[in-house]
VEXMARGU-107933 format. One line per 2 residues: their letters; for each residue x, y, z of N, C-alpha, C, O. Coordinates in nm, 2 decimals, decimal comma. Layout:
% residues N
A) X:Y:Z:X:Y:Z:X:Y:Z:X:Y:Z | ...;
***
This chain:
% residues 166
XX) 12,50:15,51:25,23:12,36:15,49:25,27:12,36:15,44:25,42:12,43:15,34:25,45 | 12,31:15,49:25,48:12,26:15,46:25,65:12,17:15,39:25,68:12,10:15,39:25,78;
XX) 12,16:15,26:25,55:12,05:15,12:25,62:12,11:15,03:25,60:12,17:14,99:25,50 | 12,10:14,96:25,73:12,19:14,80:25,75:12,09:14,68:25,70:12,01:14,63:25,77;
XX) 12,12:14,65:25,58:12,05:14,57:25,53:12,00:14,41:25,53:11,93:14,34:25,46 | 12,08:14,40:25,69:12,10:14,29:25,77:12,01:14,31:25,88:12,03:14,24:25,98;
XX) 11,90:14,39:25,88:11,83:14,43:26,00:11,70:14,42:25,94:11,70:14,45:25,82 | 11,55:14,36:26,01:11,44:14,35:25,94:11,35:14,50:26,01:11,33:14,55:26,13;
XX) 11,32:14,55:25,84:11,25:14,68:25,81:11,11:14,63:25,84:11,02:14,70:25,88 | 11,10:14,50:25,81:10,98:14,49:25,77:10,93:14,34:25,83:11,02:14,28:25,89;
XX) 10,83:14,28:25,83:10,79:14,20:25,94:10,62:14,14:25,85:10,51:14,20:25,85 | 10,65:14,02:25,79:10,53:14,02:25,73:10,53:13,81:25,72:10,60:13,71:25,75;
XX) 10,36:13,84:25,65:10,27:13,65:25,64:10,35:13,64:25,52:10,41:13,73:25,46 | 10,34:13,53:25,51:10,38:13,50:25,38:10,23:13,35:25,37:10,25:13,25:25,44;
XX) 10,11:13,36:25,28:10,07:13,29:25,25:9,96:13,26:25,40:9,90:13,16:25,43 | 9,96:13,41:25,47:9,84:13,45:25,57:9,89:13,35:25,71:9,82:13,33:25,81;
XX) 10,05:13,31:25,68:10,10:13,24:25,79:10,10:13,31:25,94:10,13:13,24:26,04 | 10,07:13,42:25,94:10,02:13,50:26,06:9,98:13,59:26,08:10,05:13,67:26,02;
XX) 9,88:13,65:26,17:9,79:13,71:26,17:9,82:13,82:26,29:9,81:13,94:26,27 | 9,88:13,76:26,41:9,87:13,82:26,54:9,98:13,91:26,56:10,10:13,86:26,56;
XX) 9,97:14,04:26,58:10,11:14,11:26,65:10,23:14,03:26,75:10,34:14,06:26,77 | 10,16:13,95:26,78:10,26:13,87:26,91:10,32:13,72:26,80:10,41:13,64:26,83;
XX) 10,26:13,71:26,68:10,29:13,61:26,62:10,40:13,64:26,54:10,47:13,55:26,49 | 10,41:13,78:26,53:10,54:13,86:26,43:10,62:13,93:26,54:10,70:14,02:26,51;
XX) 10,61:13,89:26,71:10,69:13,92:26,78:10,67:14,07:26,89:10,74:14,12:26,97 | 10,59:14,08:26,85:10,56:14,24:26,90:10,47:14,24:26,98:10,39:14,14:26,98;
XX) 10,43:14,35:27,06:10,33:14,42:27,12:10,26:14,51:27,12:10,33:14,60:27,08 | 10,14:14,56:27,17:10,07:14,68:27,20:10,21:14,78:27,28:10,26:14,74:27,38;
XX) 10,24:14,87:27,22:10,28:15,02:27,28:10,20:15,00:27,40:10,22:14,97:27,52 | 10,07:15,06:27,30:9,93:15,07:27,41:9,80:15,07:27,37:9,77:15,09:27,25;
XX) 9,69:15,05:27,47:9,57:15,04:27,40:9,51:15,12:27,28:9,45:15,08:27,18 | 9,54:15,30:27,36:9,51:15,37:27,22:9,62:15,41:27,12:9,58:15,49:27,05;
XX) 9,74:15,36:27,10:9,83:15,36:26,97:9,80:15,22:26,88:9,77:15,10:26,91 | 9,82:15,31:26,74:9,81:15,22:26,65:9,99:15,16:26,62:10,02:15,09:26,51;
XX) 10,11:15,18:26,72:10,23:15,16:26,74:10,22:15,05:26,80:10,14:15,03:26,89 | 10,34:14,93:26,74:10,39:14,80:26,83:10,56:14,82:26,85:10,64:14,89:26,79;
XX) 10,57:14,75:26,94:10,72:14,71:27,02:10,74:14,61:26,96:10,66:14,56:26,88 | 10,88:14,56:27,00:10,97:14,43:27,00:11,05:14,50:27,08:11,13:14,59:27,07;
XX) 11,01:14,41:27,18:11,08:14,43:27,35:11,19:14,37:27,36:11,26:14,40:27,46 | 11,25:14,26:27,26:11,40:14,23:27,27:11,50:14,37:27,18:11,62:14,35:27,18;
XX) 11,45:14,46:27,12:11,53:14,54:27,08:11,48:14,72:27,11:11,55:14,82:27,08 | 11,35:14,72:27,17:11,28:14,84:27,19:11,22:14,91:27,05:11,13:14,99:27,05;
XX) 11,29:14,85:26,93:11,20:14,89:26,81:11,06:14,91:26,82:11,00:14,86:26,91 | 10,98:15,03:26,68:10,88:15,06:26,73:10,84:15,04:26,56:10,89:15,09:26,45;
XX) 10,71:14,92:26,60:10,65:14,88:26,43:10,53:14,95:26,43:10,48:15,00:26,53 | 10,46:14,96:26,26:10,29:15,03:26,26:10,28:14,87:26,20:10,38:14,80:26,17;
XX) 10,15:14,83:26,21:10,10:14,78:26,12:9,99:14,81:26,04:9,89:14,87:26,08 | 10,04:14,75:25,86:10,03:14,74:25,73:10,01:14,64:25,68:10,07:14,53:25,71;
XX) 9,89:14,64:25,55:9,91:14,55:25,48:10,05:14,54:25,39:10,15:14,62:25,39 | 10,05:14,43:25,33:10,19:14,44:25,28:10,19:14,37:25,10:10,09:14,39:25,02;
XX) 10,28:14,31:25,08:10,29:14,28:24,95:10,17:14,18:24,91:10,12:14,10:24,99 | 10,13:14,19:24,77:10,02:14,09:24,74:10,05:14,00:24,66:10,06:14,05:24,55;
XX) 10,08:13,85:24,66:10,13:13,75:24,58:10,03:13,70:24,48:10,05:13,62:24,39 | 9,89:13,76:24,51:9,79:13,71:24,38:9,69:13,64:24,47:9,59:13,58:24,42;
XX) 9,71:13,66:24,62:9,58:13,61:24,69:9,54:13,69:24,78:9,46:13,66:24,87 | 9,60:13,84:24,77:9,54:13,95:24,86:9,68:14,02:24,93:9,79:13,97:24,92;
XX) 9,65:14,14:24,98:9,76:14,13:25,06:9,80:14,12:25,18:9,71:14,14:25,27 | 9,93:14,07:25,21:9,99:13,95:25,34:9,99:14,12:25,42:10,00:14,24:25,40;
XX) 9,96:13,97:25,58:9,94:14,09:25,69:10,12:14,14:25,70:10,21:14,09:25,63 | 10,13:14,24:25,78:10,29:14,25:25,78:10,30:14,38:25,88:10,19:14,42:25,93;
XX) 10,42:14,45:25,93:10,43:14,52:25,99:10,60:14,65:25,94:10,68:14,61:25,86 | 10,60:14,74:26,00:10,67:14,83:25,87:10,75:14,87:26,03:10,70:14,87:26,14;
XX) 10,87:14,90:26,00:10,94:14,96:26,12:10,93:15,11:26,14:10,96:15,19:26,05 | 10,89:15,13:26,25:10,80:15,26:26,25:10,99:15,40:26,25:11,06:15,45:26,33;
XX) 10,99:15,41:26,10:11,06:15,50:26,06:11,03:15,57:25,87:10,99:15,48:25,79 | 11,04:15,65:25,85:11,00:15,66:25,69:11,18:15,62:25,64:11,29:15,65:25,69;
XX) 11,14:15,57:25,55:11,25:15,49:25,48:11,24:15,63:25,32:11,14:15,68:25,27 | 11,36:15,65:25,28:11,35:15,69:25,14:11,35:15,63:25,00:11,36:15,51:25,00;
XX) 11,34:15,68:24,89:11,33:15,58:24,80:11,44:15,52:24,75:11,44:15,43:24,66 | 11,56:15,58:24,82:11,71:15,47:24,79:11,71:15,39:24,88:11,75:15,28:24,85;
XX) 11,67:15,42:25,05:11,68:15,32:25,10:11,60:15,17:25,12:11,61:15,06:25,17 | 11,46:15,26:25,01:11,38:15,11:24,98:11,45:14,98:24,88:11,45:14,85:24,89;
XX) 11,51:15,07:24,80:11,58:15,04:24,63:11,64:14,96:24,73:11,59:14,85:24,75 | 11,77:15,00:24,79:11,86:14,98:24,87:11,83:14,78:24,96:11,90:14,68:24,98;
XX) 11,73:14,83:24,99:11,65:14,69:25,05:11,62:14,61:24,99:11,65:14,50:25,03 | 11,53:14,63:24,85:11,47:14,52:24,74:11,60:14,44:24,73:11,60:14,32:24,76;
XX) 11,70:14,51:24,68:11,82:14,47:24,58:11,92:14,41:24,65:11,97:14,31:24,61 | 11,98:14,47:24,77:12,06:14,43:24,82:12,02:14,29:24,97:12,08:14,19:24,98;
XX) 11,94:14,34:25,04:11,88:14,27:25,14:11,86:14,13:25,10:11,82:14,11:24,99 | 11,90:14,01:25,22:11,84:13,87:25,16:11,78:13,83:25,28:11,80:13,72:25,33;
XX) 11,69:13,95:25,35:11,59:13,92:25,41:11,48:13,97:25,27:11,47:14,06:25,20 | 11,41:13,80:25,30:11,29:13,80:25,21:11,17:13,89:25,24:11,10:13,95:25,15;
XX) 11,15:13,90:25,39:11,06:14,06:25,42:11,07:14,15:25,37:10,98:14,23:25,32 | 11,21:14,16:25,39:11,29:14,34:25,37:11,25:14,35:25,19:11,22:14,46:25,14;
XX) 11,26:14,24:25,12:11,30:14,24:24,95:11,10:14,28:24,94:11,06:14,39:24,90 | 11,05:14,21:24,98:10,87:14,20:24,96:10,79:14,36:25,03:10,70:14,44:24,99;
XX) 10,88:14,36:25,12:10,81:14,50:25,19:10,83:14,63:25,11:10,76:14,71:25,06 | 10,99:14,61:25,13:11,02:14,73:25,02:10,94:14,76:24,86:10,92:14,86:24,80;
XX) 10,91:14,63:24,83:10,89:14,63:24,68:10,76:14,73:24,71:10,74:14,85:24,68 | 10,67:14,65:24,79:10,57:14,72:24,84:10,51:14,89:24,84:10,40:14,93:24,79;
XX) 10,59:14,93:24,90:10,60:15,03:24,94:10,66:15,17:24,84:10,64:15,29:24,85 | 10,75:15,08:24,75:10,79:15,13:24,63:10,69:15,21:24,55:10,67:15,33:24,54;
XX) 10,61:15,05:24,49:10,49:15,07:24,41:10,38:15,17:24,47:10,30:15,22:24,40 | 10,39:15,18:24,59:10,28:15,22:24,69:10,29:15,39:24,70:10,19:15,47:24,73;
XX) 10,40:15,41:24,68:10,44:15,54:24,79:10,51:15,64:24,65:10,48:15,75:24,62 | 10,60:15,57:24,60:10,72:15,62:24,54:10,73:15,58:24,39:10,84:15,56:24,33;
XX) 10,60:15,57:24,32:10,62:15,51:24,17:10,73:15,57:24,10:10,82:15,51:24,06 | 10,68:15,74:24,11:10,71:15,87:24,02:10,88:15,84:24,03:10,94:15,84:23,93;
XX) 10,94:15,80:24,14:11,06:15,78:24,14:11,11:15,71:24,10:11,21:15,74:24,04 | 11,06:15,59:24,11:11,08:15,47:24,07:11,13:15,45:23,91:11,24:15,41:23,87;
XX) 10,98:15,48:23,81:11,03:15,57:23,70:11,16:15,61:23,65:11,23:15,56:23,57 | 11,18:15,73:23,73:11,26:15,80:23,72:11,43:15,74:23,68:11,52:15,78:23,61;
XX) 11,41:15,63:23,79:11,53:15,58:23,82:11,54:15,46:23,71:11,65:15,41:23,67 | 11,45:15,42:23,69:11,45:15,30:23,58:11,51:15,39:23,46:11,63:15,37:23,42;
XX) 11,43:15,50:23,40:11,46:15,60:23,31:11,61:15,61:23,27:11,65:15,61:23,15 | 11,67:15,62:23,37:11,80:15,70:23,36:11,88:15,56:23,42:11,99:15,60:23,47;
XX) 11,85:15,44:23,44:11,93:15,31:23,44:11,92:15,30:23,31:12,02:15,32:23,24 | 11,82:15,27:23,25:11,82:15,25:23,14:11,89:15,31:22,98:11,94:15,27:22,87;
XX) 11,87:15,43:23,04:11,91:15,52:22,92:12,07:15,52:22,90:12,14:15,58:22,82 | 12,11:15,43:23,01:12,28:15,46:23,00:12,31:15,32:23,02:12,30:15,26:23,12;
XX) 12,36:15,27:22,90:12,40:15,15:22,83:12,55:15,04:22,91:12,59:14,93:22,88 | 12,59:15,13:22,99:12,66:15,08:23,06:12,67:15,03:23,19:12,77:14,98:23,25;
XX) 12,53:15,05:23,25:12,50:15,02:23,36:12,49:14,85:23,35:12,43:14,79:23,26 | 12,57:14,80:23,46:12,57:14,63:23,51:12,48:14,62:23,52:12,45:14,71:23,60;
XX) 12,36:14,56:23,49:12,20:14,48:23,57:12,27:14,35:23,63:12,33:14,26:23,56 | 12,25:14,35:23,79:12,26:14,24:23,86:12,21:14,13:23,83:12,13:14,12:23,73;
XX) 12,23:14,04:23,90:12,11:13,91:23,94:12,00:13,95:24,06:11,88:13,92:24,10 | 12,10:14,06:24,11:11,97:14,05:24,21:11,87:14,18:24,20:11,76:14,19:24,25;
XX) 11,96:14,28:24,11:11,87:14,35:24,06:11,77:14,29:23,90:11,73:14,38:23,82 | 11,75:14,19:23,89:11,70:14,12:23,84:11,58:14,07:23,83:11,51:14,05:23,73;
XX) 11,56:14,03:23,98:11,50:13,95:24,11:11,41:14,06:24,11:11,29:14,05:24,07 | 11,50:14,24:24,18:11,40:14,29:24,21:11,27:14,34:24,06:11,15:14,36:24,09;
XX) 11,32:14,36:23,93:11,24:14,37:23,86:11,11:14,26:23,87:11,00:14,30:23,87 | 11,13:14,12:23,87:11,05:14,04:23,84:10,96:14,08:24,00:10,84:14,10:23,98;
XX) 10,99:14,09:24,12:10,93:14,12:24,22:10,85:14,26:24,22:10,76:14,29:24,30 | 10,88:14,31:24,13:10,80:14,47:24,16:10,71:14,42:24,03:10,60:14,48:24,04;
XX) 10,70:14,35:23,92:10,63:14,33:23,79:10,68:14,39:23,69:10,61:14,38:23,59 | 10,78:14,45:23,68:10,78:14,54:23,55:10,78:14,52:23,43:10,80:14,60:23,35;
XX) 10,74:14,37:23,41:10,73:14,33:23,28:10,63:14,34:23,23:10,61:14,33:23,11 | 10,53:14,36:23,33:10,38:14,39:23,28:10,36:14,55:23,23:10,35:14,64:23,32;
XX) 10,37:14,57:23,10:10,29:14,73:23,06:10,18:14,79:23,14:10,07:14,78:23,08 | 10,17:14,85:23,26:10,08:14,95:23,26:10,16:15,07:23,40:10,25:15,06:23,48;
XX) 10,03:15,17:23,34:10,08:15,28:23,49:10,03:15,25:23,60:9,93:15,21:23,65 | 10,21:15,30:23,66:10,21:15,26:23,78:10,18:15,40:23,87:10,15:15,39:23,99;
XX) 10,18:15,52:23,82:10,18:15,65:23,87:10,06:15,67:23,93:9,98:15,59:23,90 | 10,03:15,73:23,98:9,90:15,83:23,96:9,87:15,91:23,90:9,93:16,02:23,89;
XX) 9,73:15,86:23,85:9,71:15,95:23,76:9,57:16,04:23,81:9,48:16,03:23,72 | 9,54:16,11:23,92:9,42:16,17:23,94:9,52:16,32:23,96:9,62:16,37:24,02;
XX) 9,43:16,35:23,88:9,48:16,53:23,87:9,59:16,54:23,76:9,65:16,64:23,73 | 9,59:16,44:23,71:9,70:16,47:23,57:9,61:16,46:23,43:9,53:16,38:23,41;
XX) 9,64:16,53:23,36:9,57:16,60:23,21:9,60:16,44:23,16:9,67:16,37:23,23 | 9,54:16,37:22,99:9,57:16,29:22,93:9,70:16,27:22,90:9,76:16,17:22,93;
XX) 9,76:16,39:22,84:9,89:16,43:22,79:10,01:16,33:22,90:10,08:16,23:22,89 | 9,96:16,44:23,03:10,09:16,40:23,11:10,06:16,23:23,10:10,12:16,15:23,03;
XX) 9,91:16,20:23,20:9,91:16,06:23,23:9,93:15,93:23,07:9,94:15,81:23,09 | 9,92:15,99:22,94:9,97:15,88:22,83:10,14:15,84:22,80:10,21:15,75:22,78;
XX) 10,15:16,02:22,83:10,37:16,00:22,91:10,41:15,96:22,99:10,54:15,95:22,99 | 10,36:15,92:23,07:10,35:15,80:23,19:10,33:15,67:23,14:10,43:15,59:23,15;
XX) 10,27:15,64:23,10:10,24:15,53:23,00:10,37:15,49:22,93:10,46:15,42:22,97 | 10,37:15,54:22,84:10,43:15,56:22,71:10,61:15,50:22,80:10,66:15,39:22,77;
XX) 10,67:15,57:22,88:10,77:15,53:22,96:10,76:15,40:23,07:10,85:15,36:23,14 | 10,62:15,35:23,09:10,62:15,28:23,16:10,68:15,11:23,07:10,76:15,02:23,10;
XX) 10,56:15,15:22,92:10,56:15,04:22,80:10,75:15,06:22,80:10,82:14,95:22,81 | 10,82:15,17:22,79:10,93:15,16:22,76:11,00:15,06:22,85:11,06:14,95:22,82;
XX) 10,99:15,11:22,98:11,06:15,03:23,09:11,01:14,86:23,07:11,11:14,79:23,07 | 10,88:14,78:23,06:10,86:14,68:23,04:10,93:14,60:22,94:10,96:14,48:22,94;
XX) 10,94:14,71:22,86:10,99:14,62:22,67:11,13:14,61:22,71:11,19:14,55:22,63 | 11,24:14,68:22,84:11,34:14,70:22,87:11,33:14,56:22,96:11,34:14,45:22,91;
XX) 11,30:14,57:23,09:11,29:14,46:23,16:11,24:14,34:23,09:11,32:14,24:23,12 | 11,14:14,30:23,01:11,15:14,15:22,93:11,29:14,13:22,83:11,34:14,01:22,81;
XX) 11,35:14,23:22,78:11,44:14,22:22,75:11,62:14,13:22,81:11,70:14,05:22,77 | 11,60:14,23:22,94:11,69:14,23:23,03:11,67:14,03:23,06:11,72:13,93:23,02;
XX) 11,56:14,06:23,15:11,55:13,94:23,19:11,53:13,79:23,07:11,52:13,68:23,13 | 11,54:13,79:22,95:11,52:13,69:22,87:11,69:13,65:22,85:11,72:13,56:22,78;
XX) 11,76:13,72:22,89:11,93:13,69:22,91:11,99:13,62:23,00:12,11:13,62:23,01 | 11,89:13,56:23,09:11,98:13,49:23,23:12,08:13,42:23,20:12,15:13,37:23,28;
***
């Protein structure tokens, strides 16, 4: 995988601790781009809302590249930048449920997979212990969107599981 997980993706408040582009380091590109800099590396950020801790979501900034959904995984799980773990989770939920799923699915279904500690972490950070869909469901028949469901309750009753073993 081609992300250095020692490098910040992501750029965020924690508890609305800042507000200002210049307070997360960065600047105006330009007046009319919605694009910021960090002139000690030439990096190019958007800003985004970002992860919600239960009081809204924290201001934050996304490094202006599309990340995939291993390289988010990749970030939650491995990264111990606390941004990088919160942003990613983010954006997971946001962008990439259907995958997300997918990949729980087929972790799970194969009995021999190690569950980390820190893949652990990232369960309790994305919620998965809470039962419901996470997909979208506009434009999907009952059928599909209750099969969505139905695997989401799965993955939950898997994750409380997992996690009541620390």
């Amino acid at each position: 995988m081609s992300i250095d997980i020692n490098k910040d993706y992501f750029r965020m408040s924690f508890r609305f601790d800042k507000k200002t582009p210049e307070e997360f380091g960065l600047t105006h590109l330009n007046k009319t781009s919605n694009r910021y800099i960090d002139v000690s590396d030439n990096s190019y950020w958007i800003q985004r809302k970002l992860y919600d801790f239960g009081w809204g979501n924290e201001n934050g900034f996304m490094r202006h590249q599309n990340l995939s959904f291993d390289e988010l995984w990749c970030l939650l799980v491995e990264s111990k930048l606390e941004a990088n773990r919160y942003g990613a989770a983010y954006v997971i939920l946001n962008e990439y449920p259907e995958e997300l799923l997918s990949y729980l699915d087929s972790l799970f279904d194969n009995p021999n997979n190690n569950i980390s500690d820190s893949m652990k972490e990232a369960f309790e950070i994305l919620g998965l212990e809470e039962v419901r869909n996470r997909c979208e469901t506009t434009g999907k028949s009952y059928e599909e969107v209750n099969r969505e469901y139905e695997k989401w309750k799965y993955v939950s009753k898997r994750v409380k599981e997992i996690l009541s073993i620390k």
